[in-house]
C-alpha positions as CSV (number, residue, x, y, z in Angstrom):
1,X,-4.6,-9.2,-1.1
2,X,-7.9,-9.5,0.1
3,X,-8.7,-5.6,0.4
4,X,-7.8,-4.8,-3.0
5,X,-10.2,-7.5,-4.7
6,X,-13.0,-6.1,-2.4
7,X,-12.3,-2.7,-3.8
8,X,-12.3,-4.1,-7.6
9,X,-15.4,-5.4,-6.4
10,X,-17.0,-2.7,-4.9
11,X,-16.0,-0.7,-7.9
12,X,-17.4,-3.7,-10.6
13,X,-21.0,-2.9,-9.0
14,X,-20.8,0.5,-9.4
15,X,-20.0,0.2,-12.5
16,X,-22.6,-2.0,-13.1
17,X,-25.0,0.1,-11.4
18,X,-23.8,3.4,-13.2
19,X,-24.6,1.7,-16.5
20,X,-28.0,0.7,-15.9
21,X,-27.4,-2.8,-14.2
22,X,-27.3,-4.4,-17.9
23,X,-26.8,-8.4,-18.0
24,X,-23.9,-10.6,-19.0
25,X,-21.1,-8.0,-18.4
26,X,-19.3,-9.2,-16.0
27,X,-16.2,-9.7,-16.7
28,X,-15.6,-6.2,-18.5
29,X,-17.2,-4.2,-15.1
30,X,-14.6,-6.5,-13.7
31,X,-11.9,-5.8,-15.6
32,X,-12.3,-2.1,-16.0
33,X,-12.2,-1.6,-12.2
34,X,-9.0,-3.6,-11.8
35,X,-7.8,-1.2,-14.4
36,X,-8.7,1.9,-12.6
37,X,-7.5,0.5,-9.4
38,X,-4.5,-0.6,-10.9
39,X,-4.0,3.0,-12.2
40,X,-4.8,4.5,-9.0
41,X,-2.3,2.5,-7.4
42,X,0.5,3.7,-9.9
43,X,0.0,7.2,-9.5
44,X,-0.2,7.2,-5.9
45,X,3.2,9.0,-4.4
46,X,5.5,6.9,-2.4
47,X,6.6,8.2,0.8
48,X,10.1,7.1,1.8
49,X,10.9,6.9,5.1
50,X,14.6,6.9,6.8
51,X,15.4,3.3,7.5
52,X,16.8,4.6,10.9
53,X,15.1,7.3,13.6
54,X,18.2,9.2,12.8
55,X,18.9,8.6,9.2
56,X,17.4,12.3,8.1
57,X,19.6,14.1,10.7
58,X,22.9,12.3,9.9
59,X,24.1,14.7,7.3
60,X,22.8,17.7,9.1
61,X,25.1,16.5,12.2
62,X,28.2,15.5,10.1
63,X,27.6,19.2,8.1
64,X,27.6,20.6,12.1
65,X,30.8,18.4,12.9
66,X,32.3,20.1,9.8
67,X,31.6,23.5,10.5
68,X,33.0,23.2,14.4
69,X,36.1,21.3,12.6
70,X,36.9,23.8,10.5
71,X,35.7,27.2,13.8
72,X,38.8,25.2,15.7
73,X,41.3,25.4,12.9
């Protein structure tokens, strides 16, 4: 996934930068923004959608076919 090694990038130099740009630590400015990307990633809420257009309204209509069912009786 090309986009989310740019953002570990991105976040490795600030990093970098907000430590005072010091030499040799790559790899941990590296590794500490996959982790905080990684995190971020985790904690973000997953929004589930209906597999159909109708799929949210089905048990509305079925409670609404129940209700007229049961008005006729």
């Amino acid at each position: 996934m090309p986009d989310r090694e740019q953002r570990i990038r991105e976040r490795a130099h600030r990093i970098w930068e907000a430590e005072g740009r010091p030499e040799g630590r790559e790899l941990e400015h590296w590794q500490r923004a996959t982790d905080e990307i990684a995190k971020e990633a985790s904690e973000a809420p997953t929004v589930r959608m209906p597999l159909t257009p109708n799929a949210a309204a089905g048990p509305l209509r079925d409670e609404a076919a129940n209700k007229s069912r049961a008005a006729r009786r």
